[in-house]
DSSP file (Angstrom, degrees, kcal/mol; ACC not computed):
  #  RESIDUE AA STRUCTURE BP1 BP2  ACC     N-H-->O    O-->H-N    N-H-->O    O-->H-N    TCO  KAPPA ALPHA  PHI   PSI    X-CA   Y-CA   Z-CA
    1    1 A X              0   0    0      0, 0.0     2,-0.1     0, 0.0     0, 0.0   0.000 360.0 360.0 360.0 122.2  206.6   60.8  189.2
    2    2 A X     >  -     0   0    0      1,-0.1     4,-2.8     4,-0.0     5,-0.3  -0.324 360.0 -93.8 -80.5 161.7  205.7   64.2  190.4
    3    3 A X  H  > S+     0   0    0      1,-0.3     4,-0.5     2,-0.2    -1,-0.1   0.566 122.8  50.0 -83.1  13.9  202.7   65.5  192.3
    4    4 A X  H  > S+     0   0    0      2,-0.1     4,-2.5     3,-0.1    -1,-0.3   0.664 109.5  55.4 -98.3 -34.9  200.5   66.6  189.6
    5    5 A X  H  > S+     0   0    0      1,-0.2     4,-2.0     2,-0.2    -2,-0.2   0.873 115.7  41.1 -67.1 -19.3  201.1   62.9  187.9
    6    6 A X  H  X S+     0   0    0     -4,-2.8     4,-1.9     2,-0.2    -1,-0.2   0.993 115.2  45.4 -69.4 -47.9  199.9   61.2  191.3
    7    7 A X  H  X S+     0   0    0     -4,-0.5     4,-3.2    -5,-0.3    -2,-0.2   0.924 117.3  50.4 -62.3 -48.3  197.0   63.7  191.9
    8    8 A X  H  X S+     0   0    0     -4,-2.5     4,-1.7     1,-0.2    -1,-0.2   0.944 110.5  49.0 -41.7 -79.7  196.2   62.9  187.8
    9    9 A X  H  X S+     0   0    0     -4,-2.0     4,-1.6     1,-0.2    -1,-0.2   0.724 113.9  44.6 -29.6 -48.1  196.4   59.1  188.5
   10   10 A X  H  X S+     0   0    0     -4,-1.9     4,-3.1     2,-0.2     3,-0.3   0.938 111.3  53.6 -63.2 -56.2  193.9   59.3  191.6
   11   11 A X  H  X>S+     0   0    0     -4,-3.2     4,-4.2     1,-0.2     5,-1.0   0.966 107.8  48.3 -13.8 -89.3  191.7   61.5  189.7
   12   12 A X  H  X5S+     0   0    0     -4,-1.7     4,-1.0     2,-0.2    -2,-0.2   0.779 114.1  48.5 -37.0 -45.2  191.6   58.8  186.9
   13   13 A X  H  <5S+     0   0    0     -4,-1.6    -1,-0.2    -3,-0.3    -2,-0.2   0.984 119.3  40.7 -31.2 -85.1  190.9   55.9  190.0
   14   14 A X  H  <5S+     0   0    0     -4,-3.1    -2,-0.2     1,-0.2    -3,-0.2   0.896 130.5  23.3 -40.1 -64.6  187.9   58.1  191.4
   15   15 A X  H  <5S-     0   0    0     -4,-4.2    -1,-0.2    -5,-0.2    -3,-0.2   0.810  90.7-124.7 -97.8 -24.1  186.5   59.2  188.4
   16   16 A X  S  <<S+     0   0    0     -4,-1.0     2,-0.4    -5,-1.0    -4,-0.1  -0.026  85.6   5.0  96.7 -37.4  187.2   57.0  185.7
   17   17 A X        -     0   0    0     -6,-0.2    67,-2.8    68,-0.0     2,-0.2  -0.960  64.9-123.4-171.8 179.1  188.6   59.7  183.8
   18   18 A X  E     -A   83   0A   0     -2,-0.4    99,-0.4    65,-0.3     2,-0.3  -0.621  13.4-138.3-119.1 173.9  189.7   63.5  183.5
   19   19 A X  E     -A   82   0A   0     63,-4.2    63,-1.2    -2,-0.2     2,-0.3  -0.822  28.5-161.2-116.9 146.7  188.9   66.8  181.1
   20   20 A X  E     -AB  81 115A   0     95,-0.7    95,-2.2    -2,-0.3     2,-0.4  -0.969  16.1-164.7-122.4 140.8  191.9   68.8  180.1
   21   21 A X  E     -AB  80 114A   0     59,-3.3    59,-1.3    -2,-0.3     2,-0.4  -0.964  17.8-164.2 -99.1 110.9  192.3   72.1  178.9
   22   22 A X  E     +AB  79 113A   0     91,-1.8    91,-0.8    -2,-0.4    90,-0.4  -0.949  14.9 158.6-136.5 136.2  195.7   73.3  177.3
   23   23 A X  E     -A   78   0A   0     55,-3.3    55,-2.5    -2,-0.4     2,-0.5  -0.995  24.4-144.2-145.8 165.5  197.1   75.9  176.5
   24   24 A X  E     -AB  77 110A   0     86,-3.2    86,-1.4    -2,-0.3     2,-0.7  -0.863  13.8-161.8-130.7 154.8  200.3   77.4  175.8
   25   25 A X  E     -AB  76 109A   0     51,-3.6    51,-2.0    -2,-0.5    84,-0.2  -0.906  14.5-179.7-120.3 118.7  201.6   80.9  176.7
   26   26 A X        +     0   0    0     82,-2.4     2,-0.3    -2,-0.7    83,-0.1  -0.562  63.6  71.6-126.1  56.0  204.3   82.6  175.3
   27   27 A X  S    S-     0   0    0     -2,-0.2    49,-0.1    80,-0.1    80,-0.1  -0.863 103.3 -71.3-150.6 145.2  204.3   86.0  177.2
   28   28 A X        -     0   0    0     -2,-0.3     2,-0.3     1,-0.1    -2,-0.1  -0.251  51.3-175.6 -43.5 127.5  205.3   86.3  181.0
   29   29 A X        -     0   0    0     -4,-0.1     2,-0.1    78,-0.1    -1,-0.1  -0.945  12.3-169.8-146.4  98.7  202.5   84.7  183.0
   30   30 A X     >  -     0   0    0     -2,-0.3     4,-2.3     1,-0.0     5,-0.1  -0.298  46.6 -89.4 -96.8 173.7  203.1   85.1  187.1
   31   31 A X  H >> S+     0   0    0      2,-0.2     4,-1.8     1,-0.2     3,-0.6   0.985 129.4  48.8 -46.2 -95.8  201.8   83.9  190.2
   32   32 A X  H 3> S+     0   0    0      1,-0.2     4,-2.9     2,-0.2    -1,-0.2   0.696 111.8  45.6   7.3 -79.4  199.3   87.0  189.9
   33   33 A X  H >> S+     0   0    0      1,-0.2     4,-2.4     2,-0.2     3,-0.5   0.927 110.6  54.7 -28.2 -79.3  198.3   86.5  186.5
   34   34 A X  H <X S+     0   0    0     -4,-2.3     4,-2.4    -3,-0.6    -1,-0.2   0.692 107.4  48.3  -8.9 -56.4  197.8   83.0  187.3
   35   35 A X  H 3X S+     0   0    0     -4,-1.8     4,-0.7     2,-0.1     5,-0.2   0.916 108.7  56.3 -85.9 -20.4  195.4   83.8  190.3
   36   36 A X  H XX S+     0   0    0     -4,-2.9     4,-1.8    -3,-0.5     3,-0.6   0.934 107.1  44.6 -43.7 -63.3  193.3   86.3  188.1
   37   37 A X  H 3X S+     0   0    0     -4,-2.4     4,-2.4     1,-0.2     3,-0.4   0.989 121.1  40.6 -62.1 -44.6  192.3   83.8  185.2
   38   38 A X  H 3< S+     0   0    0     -4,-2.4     4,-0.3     1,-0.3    -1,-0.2   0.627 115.0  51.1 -94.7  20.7  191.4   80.6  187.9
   39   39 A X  H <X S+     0   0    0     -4,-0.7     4,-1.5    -3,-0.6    -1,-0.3   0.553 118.9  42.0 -97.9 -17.3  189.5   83.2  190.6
   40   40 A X  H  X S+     0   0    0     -4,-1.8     4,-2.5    -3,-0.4     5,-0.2   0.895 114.4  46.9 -80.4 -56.2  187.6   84.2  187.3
   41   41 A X  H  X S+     0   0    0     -4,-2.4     4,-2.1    -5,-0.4    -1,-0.2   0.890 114.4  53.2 -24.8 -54.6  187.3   80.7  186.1
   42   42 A X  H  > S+     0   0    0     -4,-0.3     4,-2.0    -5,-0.2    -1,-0.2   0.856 111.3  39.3 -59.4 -43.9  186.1   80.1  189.5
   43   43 A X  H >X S+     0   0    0     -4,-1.5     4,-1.7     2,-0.2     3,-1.2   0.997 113.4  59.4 -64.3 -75.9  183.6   82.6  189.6
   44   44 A X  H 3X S+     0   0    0     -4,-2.5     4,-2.2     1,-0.3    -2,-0.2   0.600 109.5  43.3  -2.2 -80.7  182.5   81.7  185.7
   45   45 A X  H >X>S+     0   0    0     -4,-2.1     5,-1.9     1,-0.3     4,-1.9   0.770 108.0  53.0 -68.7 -39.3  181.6   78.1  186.4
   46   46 A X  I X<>S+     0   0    0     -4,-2.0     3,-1.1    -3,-1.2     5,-0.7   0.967 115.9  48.7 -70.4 -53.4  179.6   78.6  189.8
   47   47 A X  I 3<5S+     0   0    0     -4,-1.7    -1,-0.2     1,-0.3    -2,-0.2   0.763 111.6  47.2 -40.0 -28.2  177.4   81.4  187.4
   48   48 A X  I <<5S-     0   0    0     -4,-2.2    -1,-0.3    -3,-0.6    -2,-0.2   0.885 131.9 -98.6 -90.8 -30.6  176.9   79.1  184.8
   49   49 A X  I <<5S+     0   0    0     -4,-1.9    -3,-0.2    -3,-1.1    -2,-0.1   0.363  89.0 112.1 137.8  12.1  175.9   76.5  187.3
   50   50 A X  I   < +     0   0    0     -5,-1.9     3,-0.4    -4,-0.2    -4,-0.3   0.131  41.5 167.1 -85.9  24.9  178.7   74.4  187.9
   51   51 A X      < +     0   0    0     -5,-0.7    -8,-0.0    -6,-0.3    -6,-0.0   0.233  58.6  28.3 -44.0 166.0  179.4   75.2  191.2
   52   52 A X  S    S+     0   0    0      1,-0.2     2,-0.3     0, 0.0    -1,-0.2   0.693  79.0 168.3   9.4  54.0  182.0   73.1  193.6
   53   53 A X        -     0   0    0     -3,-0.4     2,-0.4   -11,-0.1    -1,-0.2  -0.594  23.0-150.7 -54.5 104.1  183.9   72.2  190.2
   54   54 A X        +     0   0    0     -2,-0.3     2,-0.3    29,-0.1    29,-0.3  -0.734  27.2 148.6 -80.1 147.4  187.2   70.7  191.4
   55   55 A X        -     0   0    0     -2,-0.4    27,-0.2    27,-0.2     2,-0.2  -0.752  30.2-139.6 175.5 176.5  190.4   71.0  189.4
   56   56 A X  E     -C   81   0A   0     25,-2.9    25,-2.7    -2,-0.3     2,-0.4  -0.752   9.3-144.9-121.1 158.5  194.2   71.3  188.6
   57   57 A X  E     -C   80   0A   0     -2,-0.2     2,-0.4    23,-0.2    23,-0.2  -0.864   8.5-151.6-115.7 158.1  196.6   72.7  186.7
   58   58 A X        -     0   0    0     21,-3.1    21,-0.4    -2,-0.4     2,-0.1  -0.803  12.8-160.1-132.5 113.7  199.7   71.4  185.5
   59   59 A X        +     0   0    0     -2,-0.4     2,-0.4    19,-0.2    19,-0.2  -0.242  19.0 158.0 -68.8 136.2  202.3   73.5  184.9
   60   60 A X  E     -D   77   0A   0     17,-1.6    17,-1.7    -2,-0.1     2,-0.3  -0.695  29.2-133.2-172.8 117.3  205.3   72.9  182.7
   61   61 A X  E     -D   76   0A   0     -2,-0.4     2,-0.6    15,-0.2    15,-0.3  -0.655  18.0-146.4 -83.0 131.5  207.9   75.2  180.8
   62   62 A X  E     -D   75   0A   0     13,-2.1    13,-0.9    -2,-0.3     2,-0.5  -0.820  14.9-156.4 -99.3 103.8  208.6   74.5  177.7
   63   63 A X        -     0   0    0     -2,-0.6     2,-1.2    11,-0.2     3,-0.5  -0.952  38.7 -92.6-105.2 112.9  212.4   75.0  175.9
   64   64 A X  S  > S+     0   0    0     -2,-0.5     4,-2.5     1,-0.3     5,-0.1  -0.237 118.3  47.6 -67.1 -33.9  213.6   75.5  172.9
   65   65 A X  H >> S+     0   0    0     -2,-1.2     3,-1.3     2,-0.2     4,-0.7   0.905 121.7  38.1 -82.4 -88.8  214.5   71.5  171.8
   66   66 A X  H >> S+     0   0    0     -3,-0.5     4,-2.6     1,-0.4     3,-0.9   0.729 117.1  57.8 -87.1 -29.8  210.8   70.1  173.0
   67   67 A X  H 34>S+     0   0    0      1,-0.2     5,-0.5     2,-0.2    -1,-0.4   0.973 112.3  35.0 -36.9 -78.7  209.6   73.5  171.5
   68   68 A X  H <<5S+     0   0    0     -4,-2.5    -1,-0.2    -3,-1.3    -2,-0.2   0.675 112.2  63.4 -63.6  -1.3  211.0   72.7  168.3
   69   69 A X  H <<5S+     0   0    0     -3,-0.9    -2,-0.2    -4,-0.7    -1,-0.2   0.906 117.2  36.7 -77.6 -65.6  210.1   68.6  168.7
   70   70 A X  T  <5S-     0   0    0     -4,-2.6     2,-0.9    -3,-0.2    -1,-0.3   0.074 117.6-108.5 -94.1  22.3  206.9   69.8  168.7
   71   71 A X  T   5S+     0   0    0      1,-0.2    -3,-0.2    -3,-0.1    -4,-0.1   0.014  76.3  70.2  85.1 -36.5  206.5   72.6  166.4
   72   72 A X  S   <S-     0   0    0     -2,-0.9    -1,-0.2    -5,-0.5    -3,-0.1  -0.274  77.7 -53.3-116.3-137.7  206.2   75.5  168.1
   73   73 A X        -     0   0    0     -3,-0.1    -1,-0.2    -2,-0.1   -11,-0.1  -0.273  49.2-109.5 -78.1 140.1  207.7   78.5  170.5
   74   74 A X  S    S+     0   0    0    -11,-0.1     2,-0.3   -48,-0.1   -11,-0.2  -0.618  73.9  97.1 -72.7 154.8  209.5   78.0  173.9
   75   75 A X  E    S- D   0  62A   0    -13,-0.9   -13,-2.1    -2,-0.1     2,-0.6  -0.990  77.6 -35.5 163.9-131.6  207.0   79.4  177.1
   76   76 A X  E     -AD  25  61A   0    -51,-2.0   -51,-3.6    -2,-0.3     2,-0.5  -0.923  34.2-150.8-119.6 123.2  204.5   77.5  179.5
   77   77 A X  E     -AD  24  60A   0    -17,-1.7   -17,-1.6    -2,-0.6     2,-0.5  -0.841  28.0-178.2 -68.5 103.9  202.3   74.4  178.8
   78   78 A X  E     -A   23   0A   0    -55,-2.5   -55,-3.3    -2,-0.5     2,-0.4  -0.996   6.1-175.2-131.4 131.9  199.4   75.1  181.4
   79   79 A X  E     -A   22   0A   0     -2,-0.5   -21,-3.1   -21,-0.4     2,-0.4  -0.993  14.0-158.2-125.6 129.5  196.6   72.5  181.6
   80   80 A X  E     -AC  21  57A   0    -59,-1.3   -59,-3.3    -2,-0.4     2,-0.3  -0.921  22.5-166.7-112.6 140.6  193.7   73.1  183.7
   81   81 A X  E     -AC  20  56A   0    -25,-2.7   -25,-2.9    -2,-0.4     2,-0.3  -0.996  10.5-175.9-136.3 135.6  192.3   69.6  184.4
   82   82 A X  E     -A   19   0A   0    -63,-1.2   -63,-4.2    -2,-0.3     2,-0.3  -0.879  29.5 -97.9-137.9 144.7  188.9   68.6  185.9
   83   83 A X  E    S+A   18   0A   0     -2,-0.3   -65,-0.3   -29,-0.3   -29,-0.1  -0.529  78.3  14.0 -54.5 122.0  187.3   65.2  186.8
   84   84 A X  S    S-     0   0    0    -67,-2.8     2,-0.3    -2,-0.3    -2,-0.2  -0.074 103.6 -55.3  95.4 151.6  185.0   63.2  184.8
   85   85 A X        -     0   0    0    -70,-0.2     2,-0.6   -67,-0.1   -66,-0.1  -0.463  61.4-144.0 -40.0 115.7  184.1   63.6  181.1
   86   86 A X        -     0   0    0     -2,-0.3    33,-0.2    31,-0.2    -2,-0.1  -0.874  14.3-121.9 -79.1 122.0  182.8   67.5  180.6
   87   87 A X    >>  -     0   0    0     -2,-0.6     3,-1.9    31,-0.1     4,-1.8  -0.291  31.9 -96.4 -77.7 169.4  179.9   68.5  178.2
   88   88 A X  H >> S+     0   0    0      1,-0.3     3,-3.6     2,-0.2     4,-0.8   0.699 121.8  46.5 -49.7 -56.1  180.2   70.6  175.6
   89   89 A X  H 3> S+     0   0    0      1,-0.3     4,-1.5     2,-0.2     5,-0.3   0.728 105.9  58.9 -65.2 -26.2  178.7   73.8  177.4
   90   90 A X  H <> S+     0   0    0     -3,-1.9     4,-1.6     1,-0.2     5,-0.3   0.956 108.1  50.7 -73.1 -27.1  180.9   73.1  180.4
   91   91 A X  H <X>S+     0   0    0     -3,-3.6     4,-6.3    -4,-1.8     5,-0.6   0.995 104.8  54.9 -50.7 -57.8  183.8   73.5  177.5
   92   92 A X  H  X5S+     0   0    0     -4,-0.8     4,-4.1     1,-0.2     5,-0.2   0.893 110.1  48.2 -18.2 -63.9  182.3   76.8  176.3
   93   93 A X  H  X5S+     0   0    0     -4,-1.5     4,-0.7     1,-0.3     5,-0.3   0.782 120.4  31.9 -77.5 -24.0  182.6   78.2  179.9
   94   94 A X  H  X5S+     0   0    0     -4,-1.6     4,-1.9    -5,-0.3    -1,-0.3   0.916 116.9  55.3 -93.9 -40.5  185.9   77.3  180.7
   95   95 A X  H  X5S+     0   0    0     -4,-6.3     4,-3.0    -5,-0.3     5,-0.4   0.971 114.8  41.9 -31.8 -73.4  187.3   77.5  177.3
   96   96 A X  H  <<S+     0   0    0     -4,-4.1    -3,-0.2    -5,-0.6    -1,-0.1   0.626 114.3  49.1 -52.5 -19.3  185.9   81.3  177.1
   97   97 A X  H >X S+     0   0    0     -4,-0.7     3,-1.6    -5,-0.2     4,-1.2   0.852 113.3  48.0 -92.7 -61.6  187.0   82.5  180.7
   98   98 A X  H 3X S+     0   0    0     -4,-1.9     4,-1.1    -5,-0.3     3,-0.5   0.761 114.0  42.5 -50.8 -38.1  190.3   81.2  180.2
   99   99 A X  H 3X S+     0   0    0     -4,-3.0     4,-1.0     1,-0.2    -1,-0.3   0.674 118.5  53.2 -88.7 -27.6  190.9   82.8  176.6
  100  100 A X  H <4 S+     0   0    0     -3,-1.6     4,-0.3    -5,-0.4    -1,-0.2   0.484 109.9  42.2 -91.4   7.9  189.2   86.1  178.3
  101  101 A X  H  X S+     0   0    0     -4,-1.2     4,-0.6    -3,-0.5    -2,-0.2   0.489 115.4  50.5-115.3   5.0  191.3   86.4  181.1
  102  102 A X  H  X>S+     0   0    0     -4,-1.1     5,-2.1    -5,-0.2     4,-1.4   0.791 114.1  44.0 -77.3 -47.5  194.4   85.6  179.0
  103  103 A X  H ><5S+     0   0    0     -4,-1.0     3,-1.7     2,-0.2    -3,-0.1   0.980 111.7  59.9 -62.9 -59.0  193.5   88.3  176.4
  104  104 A X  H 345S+     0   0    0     -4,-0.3    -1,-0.2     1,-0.3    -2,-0.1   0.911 113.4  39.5 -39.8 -55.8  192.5   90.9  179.7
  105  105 A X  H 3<5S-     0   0    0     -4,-0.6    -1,-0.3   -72,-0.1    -2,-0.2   0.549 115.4-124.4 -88.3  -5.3  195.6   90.6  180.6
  106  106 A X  T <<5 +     0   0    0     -3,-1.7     2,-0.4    -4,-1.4    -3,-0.2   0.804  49.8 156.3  70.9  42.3  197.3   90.7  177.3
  107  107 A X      < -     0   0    0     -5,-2.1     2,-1.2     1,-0.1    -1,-0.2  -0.667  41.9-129.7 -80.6 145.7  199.3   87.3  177.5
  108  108 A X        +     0   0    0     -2,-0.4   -82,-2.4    -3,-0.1     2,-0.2  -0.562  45.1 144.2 -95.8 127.7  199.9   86.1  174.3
  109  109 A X  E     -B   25   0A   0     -2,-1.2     2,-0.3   -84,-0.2   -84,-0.2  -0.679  42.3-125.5-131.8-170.4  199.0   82.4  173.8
  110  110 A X  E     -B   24   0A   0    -86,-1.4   -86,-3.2    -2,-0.2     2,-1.2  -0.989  25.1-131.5-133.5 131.9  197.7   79.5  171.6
  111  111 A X  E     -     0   0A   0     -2,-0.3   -88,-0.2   -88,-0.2     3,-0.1  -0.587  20.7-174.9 -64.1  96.9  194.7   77.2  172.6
  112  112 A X  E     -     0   0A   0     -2,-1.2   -89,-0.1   -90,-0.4    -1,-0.1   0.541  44.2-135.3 -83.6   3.4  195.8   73.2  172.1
  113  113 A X  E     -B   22   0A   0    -91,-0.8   -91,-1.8     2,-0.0     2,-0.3  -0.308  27.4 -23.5 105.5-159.2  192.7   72.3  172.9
  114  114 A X  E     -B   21   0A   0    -93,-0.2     2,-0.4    -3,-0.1   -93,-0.2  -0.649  44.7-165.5-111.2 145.8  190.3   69.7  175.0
  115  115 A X  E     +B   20   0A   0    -95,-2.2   -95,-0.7    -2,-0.3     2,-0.3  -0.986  43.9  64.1-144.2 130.9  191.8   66.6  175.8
  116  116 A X  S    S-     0   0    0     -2,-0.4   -97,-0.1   -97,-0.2    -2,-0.1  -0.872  93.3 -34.1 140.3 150.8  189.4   63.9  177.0
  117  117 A X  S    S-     0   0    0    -99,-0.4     2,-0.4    -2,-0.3   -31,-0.2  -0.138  72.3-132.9 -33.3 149.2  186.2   61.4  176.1
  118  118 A X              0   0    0    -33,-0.1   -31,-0.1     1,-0.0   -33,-0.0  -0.880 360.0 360.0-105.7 162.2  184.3   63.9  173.6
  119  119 A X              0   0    0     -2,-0.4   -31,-0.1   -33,-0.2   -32,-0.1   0.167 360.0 360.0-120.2 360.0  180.9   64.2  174.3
């Protein structure tokens, strides 16, 4: 078990359960990159009114066999994951920063969607 499956598990303890976000990215996507989309993210949720919004990502490369297991393209499996059930508008805002600060930067990706209780 790695230390995003622990942090996950503890999450799940505390909260009763987590929100995930996934997406997968098939363009070069760096440290940089990376810190752009979750300082925007950051910013997003405290404007919309979510302010001290905890979460993680879990990172995870994808290669040509689970790629083709699953249907699509080798690149990175990135899930940004937050505590507790989310409601729809907290989707919006996190959906919509992440997919406009991948697009700013001109990564190319696919959304795989919300993962989680639905509300």
């Amino acid at each position: 078990m790695n230390d995003a499956d622990t942090r996950l598990e503890e999450w799940i303890e505390e909260f009763g359960e987590v929100t995930s976000y996934s997406f997968m990215l098939f363009s070069y996507f760096g440290l940089r990159d990376n810190a752009i989309v979750n300082q925007g993210l950051t910013l997003y949720l405290s404007s919309a009114g979510f302010s001290n919004t905890r979460y993680m990502q879990i990172i995870e490369d994808v290669g040509e066999e689970l790629a083709e297991a699953f249907g699509t393209k080798p690149g990175t499996n990135i899930q940004w994951v937050f505590p507790m059930n989310k409601s729809k508008d907290f989707d919006d805002v996190v959906i919509n920063t992440i997919i406009e600060g991948l697009e700013f930067l001109e990564i190319d990706y696919e959304l795989y969607g919300r993962f989680g209780n639905a509300e």
